[in-house]
N, CA, C and O atoms as CSV, one atom per row, in Angstrom:
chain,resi,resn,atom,element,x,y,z
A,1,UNK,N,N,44.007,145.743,159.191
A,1,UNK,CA,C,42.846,145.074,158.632
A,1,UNK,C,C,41.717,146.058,158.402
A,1,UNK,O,O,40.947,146.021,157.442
A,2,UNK,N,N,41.704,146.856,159.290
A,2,UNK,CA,C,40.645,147.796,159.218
A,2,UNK,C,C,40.544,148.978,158.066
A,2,UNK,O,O,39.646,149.654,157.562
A,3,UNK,N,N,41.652,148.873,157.965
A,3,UNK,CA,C,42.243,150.324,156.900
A,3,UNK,C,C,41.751,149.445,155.334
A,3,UNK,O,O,41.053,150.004,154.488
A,4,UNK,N,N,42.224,148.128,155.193
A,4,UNK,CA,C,41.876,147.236,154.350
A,4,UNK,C,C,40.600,147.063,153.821
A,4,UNK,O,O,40.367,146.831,152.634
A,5,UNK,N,N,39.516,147.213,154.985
A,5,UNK,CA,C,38.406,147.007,154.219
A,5,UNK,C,C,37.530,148.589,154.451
A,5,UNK,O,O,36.312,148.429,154.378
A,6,UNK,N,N,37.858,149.688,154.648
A,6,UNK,CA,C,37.177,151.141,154.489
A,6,UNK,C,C,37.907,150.976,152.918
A,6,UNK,O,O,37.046,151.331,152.114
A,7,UNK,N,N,39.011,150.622,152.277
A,7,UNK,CA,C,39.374,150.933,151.117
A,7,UNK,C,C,38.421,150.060,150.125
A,7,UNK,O,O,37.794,150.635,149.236
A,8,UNK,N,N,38.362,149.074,150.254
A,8,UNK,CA,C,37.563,147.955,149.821
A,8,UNK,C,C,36.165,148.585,149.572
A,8,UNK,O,O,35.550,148.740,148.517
A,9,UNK,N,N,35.837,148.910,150.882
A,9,UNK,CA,C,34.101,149.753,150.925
A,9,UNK,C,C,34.184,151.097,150.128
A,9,UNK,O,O,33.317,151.489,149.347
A,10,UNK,N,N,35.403,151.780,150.449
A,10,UNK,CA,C,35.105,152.566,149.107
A,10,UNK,C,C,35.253,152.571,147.740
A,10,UNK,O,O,34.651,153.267,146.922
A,11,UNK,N,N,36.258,151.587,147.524
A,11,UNK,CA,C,36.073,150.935,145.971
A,11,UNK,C,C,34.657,150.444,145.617
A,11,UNK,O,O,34.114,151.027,144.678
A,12,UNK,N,N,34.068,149.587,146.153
A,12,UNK,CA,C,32.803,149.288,145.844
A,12,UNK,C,C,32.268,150.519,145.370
A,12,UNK,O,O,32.262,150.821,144.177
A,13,UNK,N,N,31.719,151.397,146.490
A,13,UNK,CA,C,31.263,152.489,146.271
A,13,UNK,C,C,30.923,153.319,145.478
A,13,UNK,O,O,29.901,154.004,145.444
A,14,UNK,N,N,32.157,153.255,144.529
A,14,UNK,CA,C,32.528,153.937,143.587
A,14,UNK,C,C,32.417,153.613,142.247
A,14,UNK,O,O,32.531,154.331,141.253
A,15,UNK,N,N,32.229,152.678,142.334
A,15,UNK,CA,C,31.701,151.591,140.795
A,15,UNK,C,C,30.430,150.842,140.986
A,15,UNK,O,O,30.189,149.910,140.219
A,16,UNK,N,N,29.582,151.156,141.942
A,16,UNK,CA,C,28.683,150.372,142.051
A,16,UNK,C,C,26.951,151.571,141.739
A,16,UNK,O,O,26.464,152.357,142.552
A,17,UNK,N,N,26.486,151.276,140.421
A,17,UNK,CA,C,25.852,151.808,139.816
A,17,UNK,C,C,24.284,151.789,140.865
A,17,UNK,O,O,23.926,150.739,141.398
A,18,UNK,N,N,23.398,153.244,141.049
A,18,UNK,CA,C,22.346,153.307,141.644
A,18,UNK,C,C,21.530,152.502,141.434
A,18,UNK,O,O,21.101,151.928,142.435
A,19,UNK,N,N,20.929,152.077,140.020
A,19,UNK,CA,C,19.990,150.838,139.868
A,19,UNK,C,C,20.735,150.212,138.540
A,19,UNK,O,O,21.625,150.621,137.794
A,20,UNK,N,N,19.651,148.596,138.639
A,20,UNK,CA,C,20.477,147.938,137.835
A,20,UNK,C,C,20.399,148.610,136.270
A,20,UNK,O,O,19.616,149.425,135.782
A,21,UNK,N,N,21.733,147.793,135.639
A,21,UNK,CA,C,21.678,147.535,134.229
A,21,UNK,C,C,21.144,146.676,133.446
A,21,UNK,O,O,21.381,145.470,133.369
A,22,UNK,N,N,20.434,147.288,132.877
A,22,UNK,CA,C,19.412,146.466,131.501
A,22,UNK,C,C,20.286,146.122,130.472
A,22,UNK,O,O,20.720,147.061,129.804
A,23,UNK,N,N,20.669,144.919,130.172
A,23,UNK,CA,C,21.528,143.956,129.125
A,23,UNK,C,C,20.546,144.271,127.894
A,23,UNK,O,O,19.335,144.062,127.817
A,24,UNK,N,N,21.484,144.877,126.888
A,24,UNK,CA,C,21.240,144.962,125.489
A,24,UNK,C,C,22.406,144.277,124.562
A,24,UNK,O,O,23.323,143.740,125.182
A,25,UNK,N,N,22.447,144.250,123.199
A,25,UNK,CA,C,22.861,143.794,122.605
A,25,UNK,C,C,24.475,144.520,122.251
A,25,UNK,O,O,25.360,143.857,121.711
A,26,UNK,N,N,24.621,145.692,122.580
A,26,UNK,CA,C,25.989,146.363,123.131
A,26,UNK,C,C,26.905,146.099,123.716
A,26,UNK,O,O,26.618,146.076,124.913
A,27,UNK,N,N,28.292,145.787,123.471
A,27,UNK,CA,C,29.164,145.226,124.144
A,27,UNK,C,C,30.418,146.236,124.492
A,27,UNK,O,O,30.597,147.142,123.677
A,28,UNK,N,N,30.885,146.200,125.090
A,28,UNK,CA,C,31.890,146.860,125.881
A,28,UNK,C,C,33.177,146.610,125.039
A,28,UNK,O,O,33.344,145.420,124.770
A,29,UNK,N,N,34.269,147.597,124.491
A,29,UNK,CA,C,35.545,147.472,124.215
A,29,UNK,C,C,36.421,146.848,124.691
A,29,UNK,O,O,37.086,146.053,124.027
A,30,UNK,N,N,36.669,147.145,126.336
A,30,UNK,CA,C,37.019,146.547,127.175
A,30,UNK,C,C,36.634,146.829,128.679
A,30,UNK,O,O,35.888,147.773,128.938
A,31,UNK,N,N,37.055,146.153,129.505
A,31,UNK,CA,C,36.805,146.278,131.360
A,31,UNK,C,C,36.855,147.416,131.654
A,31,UNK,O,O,37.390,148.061,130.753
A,32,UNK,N,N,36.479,148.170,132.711
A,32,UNK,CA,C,37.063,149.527,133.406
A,32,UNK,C,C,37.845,149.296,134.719
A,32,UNK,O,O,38.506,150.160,135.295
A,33,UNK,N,N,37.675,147.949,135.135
A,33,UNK,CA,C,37.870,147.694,136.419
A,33,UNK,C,C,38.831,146.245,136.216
A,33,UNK,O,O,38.336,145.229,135.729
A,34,UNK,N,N,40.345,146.327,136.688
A,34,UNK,CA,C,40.631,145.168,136.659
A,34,UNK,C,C,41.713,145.589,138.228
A,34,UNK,O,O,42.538,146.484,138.416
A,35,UNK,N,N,41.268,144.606,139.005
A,35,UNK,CA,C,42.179,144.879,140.275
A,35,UNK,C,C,42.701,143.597,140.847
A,35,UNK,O,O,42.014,142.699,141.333
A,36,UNK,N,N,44.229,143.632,140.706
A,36,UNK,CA,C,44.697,142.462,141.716
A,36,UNK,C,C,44.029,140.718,140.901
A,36,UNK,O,O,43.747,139.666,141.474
A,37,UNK,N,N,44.002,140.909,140.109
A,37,UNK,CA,C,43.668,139.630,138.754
A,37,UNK,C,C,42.062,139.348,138.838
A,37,UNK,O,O,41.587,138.286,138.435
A,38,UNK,N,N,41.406,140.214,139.303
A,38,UNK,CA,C,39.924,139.819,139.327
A,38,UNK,C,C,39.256,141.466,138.314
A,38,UNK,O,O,39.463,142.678,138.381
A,39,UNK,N,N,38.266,140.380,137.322
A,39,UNK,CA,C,38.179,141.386,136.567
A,39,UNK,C,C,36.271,141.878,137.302
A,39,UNK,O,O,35.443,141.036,137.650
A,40,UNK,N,N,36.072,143.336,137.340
A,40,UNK,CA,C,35.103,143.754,137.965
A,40,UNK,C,C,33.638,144.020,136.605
A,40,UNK,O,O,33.550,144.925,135.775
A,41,UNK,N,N,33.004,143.239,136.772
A,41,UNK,CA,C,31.782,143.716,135.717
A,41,UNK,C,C,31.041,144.981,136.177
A,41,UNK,O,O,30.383,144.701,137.179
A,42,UNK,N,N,30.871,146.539,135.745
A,42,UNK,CA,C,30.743,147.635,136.690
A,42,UNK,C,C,29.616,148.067,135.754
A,42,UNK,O,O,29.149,149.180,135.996
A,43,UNK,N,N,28.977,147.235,134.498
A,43,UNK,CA,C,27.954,147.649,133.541
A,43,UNK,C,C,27.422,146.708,132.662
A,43,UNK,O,O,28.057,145.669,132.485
A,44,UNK,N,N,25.921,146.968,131.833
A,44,UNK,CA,C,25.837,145.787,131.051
A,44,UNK,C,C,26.650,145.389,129.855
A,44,UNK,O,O,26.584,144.321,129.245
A,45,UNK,N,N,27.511,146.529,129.592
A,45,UNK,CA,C,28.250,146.483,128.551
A,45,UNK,C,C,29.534,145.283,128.580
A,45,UNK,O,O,30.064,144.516,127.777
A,46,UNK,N,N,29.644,145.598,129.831
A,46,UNK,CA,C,30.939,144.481,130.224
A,46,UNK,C,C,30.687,143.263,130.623
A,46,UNK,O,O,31.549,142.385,130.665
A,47,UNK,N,N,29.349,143.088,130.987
A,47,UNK,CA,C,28.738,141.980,131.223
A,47,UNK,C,C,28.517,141.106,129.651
A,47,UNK,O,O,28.777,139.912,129.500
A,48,UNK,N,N,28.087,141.843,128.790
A,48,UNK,CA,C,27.453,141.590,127.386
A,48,UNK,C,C,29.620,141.067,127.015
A,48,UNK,O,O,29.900,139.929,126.639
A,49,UNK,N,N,30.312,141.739,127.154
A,49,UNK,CA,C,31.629,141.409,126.740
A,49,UNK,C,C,32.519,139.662,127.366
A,49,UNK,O,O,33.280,138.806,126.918
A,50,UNK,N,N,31.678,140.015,128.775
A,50,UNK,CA,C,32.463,139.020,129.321
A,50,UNK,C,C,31.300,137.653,128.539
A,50,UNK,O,O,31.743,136.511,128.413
A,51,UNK,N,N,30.150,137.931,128.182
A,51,UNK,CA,C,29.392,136.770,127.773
A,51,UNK,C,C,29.806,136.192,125.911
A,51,UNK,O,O,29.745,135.136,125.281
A,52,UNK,N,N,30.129,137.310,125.700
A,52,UNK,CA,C,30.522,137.270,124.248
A,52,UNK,C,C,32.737,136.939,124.172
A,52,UNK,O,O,33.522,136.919,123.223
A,53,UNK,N,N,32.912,136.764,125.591
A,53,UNK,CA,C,33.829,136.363,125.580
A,53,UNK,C,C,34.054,134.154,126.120
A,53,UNK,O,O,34.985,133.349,126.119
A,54,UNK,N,N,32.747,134.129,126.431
A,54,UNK,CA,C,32.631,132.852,126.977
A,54,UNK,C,C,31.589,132.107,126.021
A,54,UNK,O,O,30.442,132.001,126.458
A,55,UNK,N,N,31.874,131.585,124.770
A,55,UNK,CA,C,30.655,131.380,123.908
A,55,UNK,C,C,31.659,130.083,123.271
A,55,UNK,O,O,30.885,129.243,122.813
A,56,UNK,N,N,32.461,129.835,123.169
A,56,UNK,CA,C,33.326,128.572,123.436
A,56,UNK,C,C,34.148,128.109,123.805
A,56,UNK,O,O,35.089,128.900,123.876
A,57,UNK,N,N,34.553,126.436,124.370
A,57,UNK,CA,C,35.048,126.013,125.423
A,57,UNK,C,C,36.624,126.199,125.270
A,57,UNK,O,O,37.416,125.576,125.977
A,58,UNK,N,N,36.876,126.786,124.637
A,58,UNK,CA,C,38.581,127.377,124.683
A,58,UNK,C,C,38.668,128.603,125.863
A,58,UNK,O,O,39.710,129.131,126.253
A,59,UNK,N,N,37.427,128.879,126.276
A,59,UNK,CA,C,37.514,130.044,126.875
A,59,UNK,C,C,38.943,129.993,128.076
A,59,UNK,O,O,39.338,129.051,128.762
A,60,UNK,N,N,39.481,131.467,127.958
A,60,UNK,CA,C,40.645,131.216,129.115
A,60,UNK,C,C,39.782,130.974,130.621
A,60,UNK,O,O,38.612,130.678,130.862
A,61,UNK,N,N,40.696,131.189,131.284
A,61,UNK,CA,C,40.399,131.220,132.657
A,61,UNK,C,C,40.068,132.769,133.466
A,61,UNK,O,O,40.561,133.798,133.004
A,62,UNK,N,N,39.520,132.789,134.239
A,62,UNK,CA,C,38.674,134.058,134.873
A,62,UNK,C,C,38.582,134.212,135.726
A,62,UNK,O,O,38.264,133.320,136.512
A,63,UNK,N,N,38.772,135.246,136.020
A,63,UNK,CA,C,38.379,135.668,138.165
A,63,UNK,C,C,37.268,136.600,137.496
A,63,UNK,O,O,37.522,137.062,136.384
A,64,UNK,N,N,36.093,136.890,138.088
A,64,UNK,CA,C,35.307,138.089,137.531
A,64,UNK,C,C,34.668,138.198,139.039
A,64,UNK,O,O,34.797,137.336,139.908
A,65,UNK,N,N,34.032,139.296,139.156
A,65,UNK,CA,C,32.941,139.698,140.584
A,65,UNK,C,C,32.114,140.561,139.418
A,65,UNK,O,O,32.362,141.111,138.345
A,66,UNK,N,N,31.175,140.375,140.146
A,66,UNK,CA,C,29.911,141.462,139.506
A,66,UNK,C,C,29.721,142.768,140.558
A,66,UNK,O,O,29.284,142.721,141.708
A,67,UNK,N,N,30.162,143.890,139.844
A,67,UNK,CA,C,29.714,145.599,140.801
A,67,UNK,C,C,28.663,145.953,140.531
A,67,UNK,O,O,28.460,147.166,140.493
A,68,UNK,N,N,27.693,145.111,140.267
A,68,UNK,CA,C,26.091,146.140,139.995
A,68,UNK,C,C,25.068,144.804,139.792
A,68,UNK,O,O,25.224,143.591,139.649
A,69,UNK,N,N,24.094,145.612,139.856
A,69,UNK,CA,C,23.037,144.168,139.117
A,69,UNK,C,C,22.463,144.131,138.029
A,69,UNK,O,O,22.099,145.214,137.573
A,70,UNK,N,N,22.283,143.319,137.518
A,70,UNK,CA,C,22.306,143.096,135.898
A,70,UNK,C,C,20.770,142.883,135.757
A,70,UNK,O,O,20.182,142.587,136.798
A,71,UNK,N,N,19.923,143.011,134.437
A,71,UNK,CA,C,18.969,143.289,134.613
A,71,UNK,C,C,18.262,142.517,133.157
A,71,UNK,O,O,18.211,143.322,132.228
A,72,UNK,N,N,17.698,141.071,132.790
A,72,UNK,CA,C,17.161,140.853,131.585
A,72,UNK,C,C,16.103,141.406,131.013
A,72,UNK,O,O,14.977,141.378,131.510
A,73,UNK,N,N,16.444,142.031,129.751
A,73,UNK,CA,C,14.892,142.632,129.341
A,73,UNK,C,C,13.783,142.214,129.139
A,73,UNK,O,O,13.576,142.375,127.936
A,74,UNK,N,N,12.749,141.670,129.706
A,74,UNK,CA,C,11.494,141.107,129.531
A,74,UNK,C,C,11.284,139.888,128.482
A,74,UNK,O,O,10.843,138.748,128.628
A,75,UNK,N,N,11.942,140.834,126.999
A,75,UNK,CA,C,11.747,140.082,125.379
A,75,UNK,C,C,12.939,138.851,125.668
A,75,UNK,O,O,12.700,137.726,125.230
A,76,UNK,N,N,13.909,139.045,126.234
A,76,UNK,CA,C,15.080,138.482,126.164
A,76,UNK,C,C,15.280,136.782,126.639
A,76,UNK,O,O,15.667,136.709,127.806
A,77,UNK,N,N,15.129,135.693,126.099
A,77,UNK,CA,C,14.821,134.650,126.485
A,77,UNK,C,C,15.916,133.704,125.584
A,77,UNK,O,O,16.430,134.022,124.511
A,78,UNK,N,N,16.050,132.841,126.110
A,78,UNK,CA,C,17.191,131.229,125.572
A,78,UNK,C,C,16.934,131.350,124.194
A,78,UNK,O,O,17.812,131.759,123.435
A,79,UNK,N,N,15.879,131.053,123.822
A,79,UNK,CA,C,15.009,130.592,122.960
A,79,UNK,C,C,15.113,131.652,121.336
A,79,UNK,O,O,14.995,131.238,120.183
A,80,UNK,N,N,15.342,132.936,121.762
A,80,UNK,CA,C,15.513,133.582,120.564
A,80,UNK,C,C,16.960,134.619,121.040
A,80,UNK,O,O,17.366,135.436,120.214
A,81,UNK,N,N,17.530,134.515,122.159
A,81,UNK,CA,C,18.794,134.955,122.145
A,81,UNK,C,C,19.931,134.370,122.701
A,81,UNK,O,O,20.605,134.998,123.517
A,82,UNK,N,N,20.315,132.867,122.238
A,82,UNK,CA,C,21.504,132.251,122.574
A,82,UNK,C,C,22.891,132.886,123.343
A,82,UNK,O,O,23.546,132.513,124.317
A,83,UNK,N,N,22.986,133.890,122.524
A,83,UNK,CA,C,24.263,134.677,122.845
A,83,UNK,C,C,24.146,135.703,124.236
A,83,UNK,O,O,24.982,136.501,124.660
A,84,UNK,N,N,23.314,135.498,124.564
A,84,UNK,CA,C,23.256,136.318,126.012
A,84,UNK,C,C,23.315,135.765,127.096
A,84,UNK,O,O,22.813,136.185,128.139
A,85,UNK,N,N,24.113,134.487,126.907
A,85,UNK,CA,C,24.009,133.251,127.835
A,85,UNK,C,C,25.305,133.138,128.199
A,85,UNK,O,O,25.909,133.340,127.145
A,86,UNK,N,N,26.131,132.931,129.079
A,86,UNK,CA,C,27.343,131.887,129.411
A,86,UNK,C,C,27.183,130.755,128.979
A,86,UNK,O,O,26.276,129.982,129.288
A,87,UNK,N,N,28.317,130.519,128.003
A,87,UNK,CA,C,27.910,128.707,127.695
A,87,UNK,C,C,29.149,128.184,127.642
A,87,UNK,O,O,29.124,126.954,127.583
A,88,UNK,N,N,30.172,128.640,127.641
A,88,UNK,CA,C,31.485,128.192,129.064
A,88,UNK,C,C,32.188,128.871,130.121
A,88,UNK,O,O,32.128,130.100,130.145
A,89,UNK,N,N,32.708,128.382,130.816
A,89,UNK,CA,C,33.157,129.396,132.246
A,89,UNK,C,C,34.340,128.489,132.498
A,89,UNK,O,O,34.233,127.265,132.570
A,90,UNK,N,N,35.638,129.252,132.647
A,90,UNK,CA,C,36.487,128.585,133.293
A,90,UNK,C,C,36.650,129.416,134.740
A,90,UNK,O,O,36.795,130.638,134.712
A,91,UNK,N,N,36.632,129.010,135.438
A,91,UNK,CA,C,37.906,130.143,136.593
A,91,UNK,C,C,36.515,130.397,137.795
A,91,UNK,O,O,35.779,129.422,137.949
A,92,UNK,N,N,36.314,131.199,138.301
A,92,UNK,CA,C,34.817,131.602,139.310
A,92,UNK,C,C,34.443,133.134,138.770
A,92,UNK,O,O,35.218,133.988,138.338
A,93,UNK,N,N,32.994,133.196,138.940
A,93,UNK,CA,C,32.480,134.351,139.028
A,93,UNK,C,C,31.992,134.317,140.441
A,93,UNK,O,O,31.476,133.345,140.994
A,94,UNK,N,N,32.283,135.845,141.109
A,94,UNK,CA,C,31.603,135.686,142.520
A,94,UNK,C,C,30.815,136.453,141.878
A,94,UNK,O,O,31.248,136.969,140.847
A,95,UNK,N,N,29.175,136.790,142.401
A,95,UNK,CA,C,28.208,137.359,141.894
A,95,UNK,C,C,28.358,138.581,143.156
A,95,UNK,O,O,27.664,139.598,143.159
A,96,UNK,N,N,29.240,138.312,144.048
A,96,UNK,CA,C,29.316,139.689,144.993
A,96,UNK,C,C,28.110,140.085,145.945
A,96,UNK,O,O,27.981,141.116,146.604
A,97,UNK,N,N,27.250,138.978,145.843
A,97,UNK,CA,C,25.576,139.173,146.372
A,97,UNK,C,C,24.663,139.754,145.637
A,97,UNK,O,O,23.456,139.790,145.876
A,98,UNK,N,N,25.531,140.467,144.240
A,98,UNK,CA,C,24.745,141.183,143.442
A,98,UNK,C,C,23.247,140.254,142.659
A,98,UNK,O,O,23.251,139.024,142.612
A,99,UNK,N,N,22.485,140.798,142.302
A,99,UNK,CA,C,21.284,140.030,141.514
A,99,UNK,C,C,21.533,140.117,139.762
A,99,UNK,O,O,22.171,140.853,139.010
A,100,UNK,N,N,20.469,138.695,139.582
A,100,UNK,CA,C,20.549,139.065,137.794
A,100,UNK,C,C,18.959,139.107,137.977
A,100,UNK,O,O,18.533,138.217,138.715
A,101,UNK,N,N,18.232,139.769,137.570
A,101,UNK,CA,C,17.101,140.291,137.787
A,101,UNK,C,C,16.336,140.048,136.361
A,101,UNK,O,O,16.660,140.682,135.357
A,102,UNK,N,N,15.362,139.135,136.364
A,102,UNK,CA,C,14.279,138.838,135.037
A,102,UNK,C,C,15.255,137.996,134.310
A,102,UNK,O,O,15.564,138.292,133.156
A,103,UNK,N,N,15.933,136.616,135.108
A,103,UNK,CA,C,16.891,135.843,133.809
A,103,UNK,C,C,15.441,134.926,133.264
A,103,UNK,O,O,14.553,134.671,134.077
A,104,UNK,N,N,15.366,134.592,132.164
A,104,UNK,CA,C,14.620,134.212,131.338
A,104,UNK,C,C,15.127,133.327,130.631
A,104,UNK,O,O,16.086,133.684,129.947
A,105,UNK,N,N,14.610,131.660,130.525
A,105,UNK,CA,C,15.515,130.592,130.257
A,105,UNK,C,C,14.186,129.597,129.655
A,105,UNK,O,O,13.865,128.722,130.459
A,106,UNK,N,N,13.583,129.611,128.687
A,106,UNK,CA,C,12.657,129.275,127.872
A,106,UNK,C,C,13.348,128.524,126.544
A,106,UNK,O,O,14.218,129.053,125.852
A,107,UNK,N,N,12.715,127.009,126.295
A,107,UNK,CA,C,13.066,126.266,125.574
A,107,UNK,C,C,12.090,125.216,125.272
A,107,UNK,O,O,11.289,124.807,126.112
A,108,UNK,N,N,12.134,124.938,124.506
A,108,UNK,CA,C,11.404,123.307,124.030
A,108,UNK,C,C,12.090,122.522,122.893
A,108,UNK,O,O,11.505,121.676,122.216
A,109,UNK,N,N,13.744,122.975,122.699
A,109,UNK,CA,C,14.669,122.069,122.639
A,109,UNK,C,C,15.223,121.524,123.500
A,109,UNK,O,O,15.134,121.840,124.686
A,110,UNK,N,N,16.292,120.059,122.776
A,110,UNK,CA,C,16.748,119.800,124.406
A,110,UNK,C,C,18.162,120.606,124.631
A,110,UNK,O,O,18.950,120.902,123.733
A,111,UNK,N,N,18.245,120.769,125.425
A,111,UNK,CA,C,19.408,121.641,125.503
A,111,UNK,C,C,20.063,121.909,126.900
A,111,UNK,O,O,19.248,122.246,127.758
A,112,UNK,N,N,21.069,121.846,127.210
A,112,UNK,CA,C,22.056,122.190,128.520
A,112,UNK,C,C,22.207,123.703,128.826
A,112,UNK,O,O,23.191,124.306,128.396
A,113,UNK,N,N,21.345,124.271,129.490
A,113,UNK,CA,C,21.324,125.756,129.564
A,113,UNK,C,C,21.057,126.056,130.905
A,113,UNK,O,O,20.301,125.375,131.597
A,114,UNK,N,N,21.741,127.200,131.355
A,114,UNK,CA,C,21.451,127.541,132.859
A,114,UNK,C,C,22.294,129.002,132.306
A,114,UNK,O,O,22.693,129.152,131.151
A,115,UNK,N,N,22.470,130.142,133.569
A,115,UNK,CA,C,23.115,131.316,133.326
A,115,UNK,C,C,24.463,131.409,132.834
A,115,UNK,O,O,25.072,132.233,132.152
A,116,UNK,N,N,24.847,129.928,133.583
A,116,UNK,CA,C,26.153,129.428,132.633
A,116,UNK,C,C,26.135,127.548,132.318
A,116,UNK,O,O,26.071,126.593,133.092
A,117,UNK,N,N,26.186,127.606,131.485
A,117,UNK,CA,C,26.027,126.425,131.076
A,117,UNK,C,C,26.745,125.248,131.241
A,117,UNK,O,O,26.165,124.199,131.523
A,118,UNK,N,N,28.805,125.358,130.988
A,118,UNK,CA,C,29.150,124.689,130.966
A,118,UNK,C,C,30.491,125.201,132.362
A,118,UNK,O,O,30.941,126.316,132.098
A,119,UNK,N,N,30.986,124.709,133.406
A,119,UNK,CA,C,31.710,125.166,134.081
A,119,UNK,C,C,32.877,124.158,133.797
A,119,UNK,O,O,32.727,122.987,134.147
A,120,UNK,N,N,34.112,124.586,133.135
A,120,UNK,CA,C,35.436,123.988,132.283
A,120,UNK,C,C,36.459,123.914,133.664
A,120,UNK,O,O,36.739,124.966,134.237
A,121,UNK,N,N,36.871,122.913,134.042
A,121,UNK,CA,C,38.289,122.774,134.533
A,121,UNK,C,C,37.542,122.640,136.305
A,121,UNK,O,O,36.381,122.798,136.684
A,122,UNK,N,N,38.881,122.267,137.109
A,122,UNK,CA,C,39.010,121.874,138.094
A,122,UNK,C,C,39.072,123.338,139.110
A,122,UNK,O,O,39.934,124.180,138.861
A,123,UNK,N,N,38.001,123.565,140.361
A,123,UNK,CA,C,37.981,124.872,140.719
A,123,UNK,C,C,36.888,126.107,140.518
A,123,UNK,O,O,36.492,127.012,141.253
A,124,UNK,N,N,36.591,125.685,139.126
A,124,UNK,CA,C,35.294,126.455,138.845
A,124,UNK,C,C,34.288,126.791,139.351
A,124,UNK,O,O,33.572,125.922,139.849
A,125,UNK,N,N,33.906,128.144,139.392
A,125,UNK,CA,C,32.350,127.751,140.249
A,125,UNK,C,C,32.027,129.465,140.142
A,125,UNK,O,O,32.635,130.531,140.044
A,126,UNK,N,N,30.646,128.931,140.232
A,126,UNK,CA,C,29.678,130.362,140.500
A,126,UNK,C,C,29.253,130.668,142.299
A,126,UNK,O,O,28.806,129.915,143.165
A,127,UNK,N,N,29.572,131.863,142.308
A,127,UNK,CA,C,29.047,132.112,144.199
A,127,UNK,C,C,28.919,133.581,144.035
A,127,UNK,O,O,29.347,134.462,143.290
A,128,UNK,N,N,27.874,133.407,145.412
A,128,UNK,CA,C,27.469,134.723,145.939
A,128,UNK,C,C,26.653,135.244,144.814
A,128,UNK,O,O,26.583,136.460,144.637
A,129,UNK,N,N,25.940,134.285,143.930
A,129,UNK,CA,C,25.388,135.488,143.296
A,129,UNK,C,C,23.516,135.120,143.522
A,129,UNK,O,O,23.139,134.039,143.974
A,130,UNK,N,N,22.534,136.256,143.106
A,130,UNK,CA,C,21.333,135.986,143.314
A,130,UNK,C,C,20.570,136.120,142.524
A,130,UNK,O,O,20.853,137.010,141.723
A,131,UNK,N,N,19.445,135.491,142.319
A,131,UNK,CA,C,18.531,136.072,141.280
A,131,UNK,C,C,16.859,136.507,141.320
A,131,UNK,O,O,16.047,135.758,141.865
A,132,UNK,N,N,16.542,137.501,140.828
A,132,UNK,CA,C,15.200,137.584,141.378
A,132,UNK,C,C,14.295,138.099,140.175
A,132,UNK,O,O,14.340,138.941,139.278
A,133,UNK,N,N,13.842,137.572,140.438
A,133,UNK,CA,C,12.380,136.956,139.689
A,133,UNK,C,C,12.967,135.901,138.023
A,133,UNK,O,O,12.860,136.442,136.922
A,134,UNK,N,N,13.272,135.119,138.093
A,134,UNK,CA,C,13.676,134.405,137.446
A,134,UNK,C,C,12.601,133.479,136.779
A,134,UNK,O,O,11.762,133.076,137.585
A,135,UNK,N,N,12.405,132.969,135.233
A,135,UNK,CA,C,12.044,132.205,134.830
A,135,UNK,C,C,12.689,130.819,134.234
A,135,UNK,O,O,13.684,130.886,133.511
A,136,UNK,N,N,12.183,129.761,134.510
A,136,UNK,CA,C,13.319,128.481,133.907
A,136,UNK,C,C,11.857,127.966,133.749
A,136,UNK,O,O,10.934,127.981,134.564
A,137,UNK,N,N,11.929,127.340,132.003
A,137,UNK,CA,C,10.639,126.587,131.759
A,137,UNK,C,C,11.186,125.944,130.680
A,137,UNK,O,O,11.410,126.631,129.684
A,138,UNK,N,N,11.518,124.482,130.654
A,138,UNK,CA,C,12.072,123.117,129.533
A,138,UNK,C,C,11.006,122.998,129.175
A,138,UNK,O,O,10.058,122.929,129.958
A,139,UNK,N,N,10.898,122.944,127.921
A,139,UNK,CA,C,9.503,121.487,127.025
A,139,UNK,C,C,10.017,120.466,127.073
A,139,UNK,O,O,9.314,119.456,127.036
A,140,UNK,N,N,11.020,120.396,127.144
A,140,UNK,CA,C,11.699,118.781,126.902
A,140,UNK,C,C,12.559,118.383,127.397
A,140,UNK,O,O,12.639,119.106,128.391
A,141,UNK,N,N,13.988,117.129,127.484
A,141,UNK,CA,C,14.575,116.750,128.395
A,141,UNK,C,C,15.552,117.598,128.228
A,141,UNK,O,O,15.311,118.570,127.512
A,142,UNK,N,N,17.021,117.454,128.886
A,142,UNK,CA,C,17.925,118.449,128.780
A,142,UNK,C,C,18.224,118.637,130.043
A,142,UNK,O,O,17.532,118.153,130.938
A,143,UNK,N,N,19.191,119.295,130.249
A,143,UNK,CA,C,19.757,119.633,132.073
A,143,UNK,C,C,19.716,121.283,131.782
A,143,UNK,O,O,19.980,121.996,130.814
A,144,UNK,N,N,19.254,121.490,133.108
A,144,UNK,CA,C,18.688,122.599,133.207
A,144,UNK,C,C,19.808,122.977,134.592
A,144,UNK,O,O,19.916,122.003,135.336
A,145,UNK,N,N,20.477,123.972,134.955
A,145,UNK,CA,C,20.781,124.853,136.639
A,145,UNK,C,C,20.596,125.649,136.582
A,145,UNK,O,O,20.725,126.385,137.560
C-alpha cells in the first residue's frame, strides 16, 4: 500500500503545474495524461478541450481529475462566452481539491448554467473540487449551481 501511494505522490508531482492556468480560447489536440481510464486535465488547453468536448448531450462518458488549477480571465463571463462552460457531463469529474479560480457566471437571461450545467446519466457527479473567488449573479429566473 505504501509503495502505491509514494508512486501516486509522485505522479502528481510531476504534472502538477507551479501556478494556475489561465483558460484562453486555445484548445488542446489531445490529453497528455490518460492513466488506468481516468483522463488527467494537466493544462488550460486540455481543460478548454475537455469543455469543447462537452457542449452537447451526446457527450460520451468520462472519468476526468483535474492536475492543476484552472484560472478564469477576469473578461471571461456566461454572458459573452458560452463555450467556456460545461453544458453536459456524463461520467464524474473529481476536481482533486484542485481550484477554478475567478469562475464568472453573469446573466440576465434565463438560463440553466453552473460550471457544468447539465449532469447526463445515472452516477454522475462533480467532487473534490473548489472554487475561489467566484462570481454567480442571475437577472432573472433560471437554475443556477
Amino acid at each position: 500500500m505504501k509503495k502505491f501511494f509514494l508512486l501516486s505522490a509522485a505522479f502528481l508531482f510531476s504534472i502538477v503545474p507551479a501556478s494556475a492556468e489561465v483558460l484562453t480560447s486555445e484548445v488542446a489536440e489531445s490529453y497528455t495524461k490518460v492513466i488506468d481510464g481516468w483522463t488527467y486535465i494537466t493544462n488550460a488547453k486540455e481543460f478548454m478541450l475537455l469543455v469543447s468536448e462537452c457542449q452537447n448531450p451526446d457527450v460520451e462518458e468520462k472519468k476526468v481529475r483535474l492536475a492543476c488549477d484552472i484560472e478564469y480571465p477576469s473578461n471571461l463571463s456566461y454572458t459573452n462566452n458560452a463555450n467556456f462552460f460545461i453544458k453536459y457531463f456524463r461520467g464524474v469529474f473529481d476536481g482533486m481539491g484542485f481550484k477554478i479560480i475567478n469562475f464568472n457566471l453573469t446573466s440576465n437571461q434565463e438560463i440553466h448554467a453552473a460550471f457544468v450545467s447539465q449532469l447526463l446519466g445515472n452516477g454522475s457527479e462533480v467532487c473534490n473540487l473548489q472554487f475561489d473567488n467566484p462570481n454567480v449573479q442571475i437577472m432573472s429566473e433560471g437554475t443556477v449551481a
